[in-house]
C-alpha positions in Angstrom: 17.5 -15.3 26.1 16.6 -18.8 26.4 18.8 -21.9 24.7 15.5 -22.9 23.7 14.4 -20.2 21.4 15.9 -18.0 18.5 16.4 -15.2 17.7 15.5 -14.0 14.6 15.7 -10.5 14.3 16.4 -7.4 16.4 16.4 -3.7 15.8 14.9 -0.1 17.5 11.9 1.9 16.5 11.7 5.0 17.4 8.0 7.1 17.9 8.6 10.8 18.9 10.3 10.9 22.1 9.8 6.8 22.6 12.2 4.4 21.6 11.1 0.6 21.8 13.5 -2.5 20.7 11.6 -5.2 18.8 12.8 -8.5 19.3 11.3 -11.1 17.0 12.0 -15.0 18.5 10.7 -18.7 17.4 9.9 -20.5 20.6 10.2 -24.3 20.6 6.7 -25.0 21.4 5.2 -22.6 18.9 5.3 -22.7 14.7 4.8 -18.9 14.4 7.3 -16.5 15.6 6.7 -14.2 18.4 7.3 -10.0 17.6 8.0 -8.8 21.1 8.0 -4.9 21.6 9.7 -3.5 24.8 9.8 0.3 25.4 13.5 1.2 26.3 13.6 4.8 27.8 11.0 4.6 30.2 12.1 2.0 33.5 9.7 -1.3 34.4 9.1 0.7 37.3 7.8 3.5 36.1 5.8 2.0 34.0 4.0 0.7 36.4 3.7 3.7 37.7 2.3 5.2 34.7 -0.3 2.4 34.7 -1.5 3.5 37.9 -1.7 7.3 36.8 -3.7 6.2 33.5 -6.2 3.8 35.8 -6.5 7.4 38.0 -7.0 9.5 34.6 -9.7 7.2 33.5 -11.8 7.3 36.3 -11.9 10.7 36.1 -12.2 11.3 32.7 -15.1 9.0 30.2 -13.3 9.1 27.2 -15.9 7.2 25.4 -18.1 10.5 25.6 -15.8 12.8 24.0 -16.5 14.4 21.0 -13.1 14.5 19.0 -14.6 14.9 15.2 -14.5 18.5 16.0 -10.7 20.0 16.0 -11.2 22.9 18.4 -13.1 20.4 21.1 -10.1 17.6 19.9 -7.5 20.6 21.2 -9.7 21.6 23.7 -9.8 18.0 25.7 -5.9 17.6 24.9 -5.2 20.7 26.6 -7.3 19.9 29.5 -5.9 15.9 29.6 -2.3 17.2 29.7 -3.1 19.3 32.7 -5.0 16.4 34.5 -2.0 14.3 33.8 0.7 16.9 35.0 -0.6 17.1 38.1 -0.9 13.5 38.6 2.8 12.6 37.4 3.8 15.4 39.9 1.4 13.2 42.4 3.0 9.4 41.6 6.5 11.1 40.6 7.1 14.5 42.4 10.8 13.9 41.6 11.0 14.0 37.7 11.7 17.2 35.7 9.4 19.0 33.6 11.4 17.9 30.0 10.7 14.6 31.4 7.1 15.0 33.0 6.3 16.0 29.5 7.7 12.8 27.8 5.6 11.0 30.2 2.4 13.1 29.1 3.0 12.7 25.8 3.4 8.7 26.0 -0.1 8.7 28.4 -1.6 11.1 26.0 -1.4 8.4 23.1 -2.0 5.6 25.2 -5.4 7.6 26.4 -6.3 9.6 23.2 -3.8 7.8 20.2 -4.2 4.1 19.4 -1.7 2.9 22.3 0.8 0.5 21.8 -0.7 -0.2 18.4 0.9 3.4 17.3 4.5 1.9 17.9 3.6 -0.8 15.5 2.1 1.9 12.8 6.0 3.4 13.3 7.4 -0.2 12.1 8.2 0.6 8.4 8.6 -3.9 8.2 5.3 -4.6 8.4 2.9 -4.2 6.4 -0.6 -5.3 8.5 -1.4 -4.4 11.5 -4.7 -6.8 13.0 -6.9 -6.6 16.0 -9.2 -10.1 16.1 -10.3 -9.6 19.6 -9.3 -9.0 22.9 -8.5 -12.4 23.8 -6.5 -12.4 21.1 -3.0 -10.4 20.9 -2.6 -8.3 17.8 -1.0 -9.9 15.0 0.9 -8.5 12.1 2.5 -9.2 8.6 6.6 -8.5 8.1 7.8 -7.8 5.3 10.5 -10.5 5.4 8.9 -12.8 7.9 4.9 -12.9 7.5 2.7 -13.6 10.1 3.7 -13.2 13.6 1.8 -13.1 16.6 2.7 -9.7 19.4 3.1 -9.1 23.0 0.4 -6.8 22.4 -2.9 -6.9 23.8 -5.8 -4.4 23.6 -7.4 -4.7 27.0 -10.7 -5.2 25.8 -13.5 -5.1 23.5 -14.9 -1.4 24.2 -10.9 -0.5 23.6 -11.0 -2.5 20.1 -14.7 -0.3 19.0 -13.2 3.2 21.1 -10.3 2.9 18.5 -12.4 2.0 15.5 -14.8 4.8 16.2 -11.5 7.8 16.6 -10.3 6.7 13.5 -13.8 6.7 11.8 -14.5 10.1 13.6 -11.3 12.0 11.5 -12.9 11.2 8.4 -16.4 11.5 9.5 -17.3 7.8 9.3 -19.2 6.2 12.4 -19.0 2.6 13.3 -22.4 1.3 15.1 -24.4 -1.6 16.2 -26.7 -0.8 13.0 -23.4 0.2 10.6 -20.8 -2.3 12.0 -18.0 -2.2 9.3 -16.2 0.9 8.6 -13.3 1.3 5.4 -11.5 4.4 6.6 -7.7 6.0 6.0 -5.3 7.3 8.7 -3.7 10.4 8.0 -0.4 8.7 7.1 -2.3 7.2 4.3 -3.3 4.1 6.1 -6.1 1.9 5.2 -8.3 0.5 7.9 -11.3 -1.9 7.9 -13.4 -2.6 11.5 -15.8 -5.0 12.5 -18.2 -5.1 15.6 -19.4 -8.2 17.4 -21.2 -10.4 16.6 -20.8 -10.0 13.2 -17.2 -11.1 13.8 -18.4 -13.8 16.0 -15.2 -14.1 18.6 -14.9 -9.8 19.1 -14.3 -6.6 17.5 -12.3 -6.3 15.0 -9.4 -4.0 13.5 -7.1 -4.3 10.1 -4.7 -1.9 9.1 -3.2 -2.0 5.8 0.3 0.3 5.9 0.9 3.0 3.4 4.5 2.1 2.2 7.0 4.7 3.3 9.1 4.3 0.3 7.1 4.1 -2.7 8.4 1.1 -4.9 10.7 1.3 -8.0 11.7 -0.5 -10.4 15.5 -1.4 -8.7 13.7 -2.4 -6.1 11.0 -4.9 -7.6 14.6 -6.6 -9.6 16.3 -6.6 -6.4 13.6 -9.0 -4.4 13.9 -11.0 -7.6 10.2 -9.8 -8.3 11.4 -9.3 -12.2 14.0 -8.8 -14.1 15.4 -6.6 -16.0 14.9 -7.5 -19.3 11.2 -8.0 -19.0 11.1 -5.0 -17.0 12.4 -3.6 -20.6 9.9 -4.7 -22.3 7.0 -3.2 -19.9 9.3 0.1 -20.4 9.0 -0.3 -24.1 5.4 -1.3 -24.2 5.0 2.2 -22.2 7.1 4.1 -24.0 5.1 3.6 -26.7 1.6 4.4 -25.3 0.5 0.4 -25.0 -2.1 0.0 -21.9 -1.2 -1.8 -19.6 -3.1 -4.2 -17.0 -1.7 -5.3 -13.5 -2.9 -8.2 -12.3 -3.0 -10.6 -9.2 -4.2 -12.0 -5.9 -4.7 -9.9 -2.6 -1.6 -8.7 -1.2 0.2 -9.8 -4.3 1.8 -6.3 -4.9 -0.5 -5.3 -7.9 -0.2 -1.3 -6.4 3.6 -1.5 -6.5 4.0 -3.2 -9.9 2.0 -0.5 -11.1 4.0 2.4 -8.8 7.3 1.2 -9.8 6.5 1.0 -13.9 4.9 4.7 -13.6 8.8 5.4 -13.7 9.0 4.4 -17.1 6.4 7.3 -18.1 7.7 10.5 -20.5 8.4 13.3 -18.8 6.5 15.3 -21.2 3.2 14.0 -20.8 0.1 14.6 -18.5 -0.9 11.9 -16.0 -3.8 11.6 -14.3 -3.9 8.8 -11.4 -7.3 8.2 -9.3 -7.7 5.9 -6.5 -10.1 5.2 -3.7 -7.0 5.5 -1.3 -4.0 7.0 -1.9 -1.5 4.9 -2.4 0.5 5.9 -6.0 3.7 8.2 -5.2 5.2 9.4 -9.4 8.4 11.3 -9.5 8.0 14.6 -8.5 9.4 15.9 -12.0 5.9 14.1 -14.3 3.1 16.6 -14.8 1.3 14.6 -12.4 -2.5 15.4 -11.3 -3.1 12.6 -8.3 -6.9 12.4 -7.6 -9.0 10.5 -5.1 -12.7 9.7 -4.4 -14.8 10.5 -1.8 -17.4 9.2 0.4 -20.5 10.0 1.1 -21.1 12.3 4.4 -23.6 11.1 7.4 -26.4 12.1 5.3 -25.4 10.6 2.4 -24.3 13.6 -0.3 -20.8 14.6 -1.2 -19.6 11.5 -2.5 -17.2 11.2 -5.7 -16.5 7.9 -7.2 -14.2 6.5 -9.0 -16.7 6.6 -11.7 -17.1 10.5 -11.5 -13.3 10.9 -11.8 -12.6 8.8 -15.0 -15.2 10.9 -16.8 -13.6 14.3 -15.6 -10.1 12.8 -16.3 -11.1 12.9 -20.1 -11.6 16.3 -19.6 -8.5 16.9 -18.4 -6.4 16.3 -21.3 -4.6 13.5 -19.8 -2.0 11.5 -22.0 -1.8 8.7 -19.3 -4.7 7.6 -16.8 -3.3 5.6 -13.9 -6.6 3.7 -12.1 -6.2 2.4 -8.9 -8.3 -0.5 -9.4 -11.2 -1.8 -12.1 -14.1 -3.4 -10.1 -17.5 -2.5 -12.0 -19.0 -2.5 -15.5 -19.1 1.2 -16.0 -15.5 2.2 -14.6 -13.9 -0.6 -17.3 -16.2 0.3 -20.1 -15.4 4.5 -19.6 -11.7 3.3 -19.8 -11.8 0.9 -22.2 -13.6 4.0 -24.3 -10.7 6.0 -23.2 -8.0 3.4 -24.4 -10.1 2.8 -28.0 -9.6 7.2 -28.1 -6.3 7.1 -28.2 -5.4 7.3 -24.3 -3.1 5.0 -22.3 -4.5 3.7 -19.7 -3.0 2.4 -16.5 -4.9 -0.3 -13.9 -5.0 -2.9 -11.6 -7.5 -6.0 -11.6 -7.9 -8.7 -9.3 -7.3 -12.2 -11.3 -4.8 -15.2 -10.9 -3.8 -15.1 -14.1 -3.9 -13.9 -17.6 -6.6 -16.0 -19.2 -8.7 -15.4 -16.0 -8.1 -11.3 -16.4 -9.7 -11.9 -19.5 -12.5 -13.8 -18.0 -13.1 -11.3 -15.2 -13.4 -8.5 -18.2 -16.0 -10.5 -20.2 -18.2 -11.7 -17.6 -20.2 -10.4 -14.3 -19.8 -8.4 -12.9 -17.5 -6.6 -15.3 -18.9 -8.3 -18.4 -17.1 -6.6 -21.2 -17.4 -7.2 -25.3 -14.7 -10.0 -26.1 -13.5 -7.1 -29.1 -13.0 -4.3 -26.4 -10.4 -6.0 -24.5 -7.6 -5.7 -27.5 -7.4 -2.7 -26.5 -4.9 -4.3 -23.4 -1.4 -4.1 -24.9 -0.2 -6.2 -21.9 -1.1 -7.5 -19.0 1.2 -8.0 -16.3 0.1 -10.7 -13.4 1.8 -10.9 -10.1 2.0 -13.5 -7.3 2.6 -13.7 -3.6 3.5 -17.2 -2.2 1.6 -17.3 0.5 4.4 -20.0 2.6 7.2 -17.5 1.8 5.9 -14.1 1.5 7.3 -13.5 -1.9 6.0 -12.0 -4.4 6.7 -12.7 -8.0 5.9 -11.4 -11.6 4.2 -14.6 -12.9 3.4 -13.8 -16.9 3.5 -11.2 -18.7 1.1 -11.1 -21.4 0.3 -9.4 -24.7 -3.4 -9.6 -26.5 -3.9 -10.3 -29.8 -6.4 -9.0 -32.2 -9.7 -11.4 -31.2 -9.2 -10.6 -27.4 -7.1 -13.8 -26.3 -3.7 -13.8 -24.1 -0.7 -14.4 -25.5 2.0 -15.3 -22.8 5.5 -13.9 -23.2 6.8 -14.6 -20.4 6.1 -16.9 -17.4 7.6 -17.8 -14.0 8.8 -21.2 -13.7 8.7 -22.0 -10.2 10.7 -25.6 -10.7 13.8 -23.4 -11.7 13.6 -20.3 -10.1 13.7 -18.3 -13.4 11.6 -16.1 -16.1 11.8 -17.5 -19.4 10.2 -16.1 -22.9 7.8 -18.6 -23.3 6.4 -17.3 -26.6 8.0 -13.9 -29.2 6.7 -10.7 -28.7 4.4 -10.4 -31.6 1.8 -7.8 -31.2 3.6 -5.3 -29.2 6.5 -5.6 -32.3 3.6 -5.1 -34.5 2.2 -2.2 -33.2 5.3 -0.5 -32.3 6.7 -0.7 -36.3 3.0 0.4 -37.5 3.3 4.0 -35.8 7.2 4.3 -35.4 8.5 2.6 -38.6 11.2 0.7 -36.0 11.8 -2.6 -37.9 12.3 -6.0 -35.7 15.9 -5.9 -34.8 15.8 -2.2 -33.9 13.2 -3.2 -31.5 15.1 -5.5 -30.1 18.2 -4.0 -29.9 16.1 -1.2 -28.1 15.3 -3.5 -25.4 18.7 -4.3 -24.9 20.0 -0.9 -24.4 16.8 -0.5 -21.8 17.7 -4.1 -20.1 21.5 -2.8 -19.8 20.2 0.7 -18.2 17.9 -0.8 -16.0 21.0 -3.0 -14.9 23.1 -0.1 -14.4 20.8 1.7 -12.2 20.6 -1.3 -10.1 24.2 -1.7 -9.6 24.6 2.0 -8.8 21.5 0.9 -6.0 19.5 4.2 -7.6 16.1 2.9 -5.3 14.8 6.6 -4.6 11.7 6.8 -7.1 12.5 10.6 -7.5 16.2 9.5 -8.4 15.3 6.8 -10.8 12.6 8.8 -12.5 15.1 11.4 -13.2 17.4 9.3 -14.4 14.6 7.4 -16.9 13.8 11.1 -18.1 17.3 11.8 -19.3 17.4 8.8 -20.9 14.6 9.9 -22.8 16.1 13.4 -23.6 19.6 11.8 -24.8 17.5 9.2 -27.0 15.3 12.5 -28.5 18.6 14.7 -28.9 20.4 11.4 -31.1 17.2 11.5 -33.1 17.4 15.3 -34.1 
């Protein structure tokens, strides 16, 4: 390494039988750090090598004609690649043994068939982008603890970029085309991906990948960034214990989804929940009475599809006691659910909005365009933040409405001091939850003191498995309804 430039980070990433090191450096002459992937069981020289084989294999083989929607023909083609390439590794390397020949088939297989190098990155459980701008571009990606970084990765050109958009668009029976040139698809691994075709991204094709989390988010986890803490994350319990709906708010990228994952903990273990989403993306604890649902587009002709529309209105048929939403975009999705919520469900969402006076805003005008009385129906809403310099994410308010429809901020982020403060007293949320339990103030409060101290606990003991913490939340429950008998 260089005196020059530092080293930031270093660790291994394994893919199958590949194992790559990633080394992630900040060059003198550059203000964004370079993410630098180096494949460590196959030799510089035999990569080389395999280059040469793969140039071979192409000219032999048009990829770009192959049919791979169809599994058989998919296993069909694989089968007859791997032969094509044994017999040119025993051409370039006649000395390698068959464990290894088959290691090197299996790396040329994804290079040729897979989404190349871009499949190690997919393997990288820091990042959470993956993007493609062009081909004179290299592929950029967003860490988790570092943000934007540029690659040593390069897709060789632009048919490359649109041959990789069109095989993931194939699995789930989506084209890409010249009259249809931007595609939302999923991977299997739950994946979401959105391509582009020149010109209408002017400098190339293009290709973003939005990673599924590995490990769904919890609560410990969300205190230990220092997203919350735990006393307001006692208060969201409460306001859920108690069958309040609850909003999640915020910017793109601003970890709306996880908020919402990690507070699903705090649902009762004897209730029905229903979640819908356009992707999947929700993971409960595997102990809830948990029915996870999720639309469906449209086929090439244009029948089949289920929206998220369609799956609100059978949820109420379902006799959910919770409805998780992955997101509220149109008028008739928020006014089934706002119906829902005025019936006596609770009613979990996300909403894209900077704040909570602007969530309100969003609900009473286009596109959404709500009655002003409807939206007391909210018990809270909870906004989050990224900082788009640091990558953090924060809980910025958290926010009860009041009888006419108007936020009433609880608590707010102060950003000058680093900390969460009450900025106003719960009111309606201590209101509501003496109407239907008889709990007077203090018991309420000394409620959420006994919730803050848990939630402290399971942090120290580290409890970040969402299976593990949900348990855990459940037998709280049961030891609070066993005192009460």
């Amino acid at each position: 390494m260089s005196n020059k430039e530092k080293l930031m980070d270093e660790y291994e990433i394994k893919v199958n039988d590949l194992v790559a090191n990633v080394r992630i450096n900040l060059y003198p002459d550059d203000f964004v750090p370079v993410y630098t992937v180096s494949i460590l069981n196959i030799s510089k020289v035999t990569l080389g090598i395999l280059e040469k084989i793969k140039e071979e294999f192409v000219s032999k083989v048009n990829i770009g004609v192959v049919n791979i929607s169809i599994e058989q023909g998919y296993k069909a083609i694989e089968k007859e690649f791997i032969r094509e390439l044994h017999v040119l590794i025993r051409k370039y390397l006649p000395q390698v043994d068959m464990p290894t020949a088959d290691f090197l088939v299996n790396h040329l297989i994804r290079e040729n068939l897979g989404l190349g190098k871009i499949e190690i990155l997919l393997n990288d459980s820091n990042l959470e982008e993956i993007v493609v701008n062009s081909a004179k571009d290299c592929v950029w990606i967003y860490h988790r603890q570092y943000g934007w970084l540029k690659t040593n990765i390069f897709v060789e050109n632009e048919r490359k970029i649109r041959h990789y958009s069109t095989l993931i668009g194939r699995e789930v029976g989506k084209d890409i085309t010249v009259l249809q040139p931007l595609m939302d698809a999923t991977l299997k691994t739950g994946d979401r991906v959105n391509a582009t075709l020149y010109p209408i991204s002017t400098t190339g094709n293009t290709l973003t990948i939005r990673k599924f989390s590995d490990k769904p988010w919890t609560v410990v986890d969300l205190i230990k960034k220092e997203t919350l803490t735990s006393e307001v994350a006692a208060w969201i319990w409460l306001a859920m214990q108690y069958e309040l709906s609850i909003l999640v708010a915020g910017g793109t990228a601003s970890g709306k989804t996880s908020m919402l994952n990690a507070i699903s903990n705090f649902l009762p273990p004897n209730q029905r929940v229903i979640s819908i989403e356009d992707t999947r993306e929700l993971v409960l604890p595997d102990h809830l009475h948990w029915v996870p649902m999720e639309t469906r587009l449209a086929n090439p002709e244009g029948k089949g599809e289920i929206t998220m529309l369609d799956l609100v209105i059978n949820s109420l048929r379902m006799r959910p006691d919770r409805i998780l939403v992955g997101e509220i975009r149109r008028k008739r999705e928020a006014e089934v659910l706002f119906e829902a919520m005025h019936t006596g469900h609770s009613v979990y969402g996300t909403i894209h909005a900077n704040n909570a006076h602007e969530t309100i805003n969003r609900l009473t005008n286009p596109p959404i365009d709500l009655p002003k009385n409807l939206i007391s129906s909210i018990g809270l809403i909870v906004v989050q933040f990224r900082n788009r310099r640091t990558g953090k994410r924060k809980t910025l308010q958290v926010a009860e409405i009041d009888d006419s429809g108007n936020e009433n901020v609880i608590f707010q982020y102060n950003f000058s001091t680093d900390k969460f403060i009450m900025a106003k007293k719960p009111k309606r949320i201590i209101d509501e939850i003496n109407l239907y339990s008889g709990l007077s103030e203090s018991a309420i409060l000394a409620d959420v003191a006994k919730k803050t101290k848990f939630i402290n606990w399971l942090v120290e003991k580290q409890f970040d498995d969402v299976d593990k913490v949900g348990l855990l939340i459940s037998k709280y429950y049961h030891k609070k309804d066993i005192k009460k008998k």
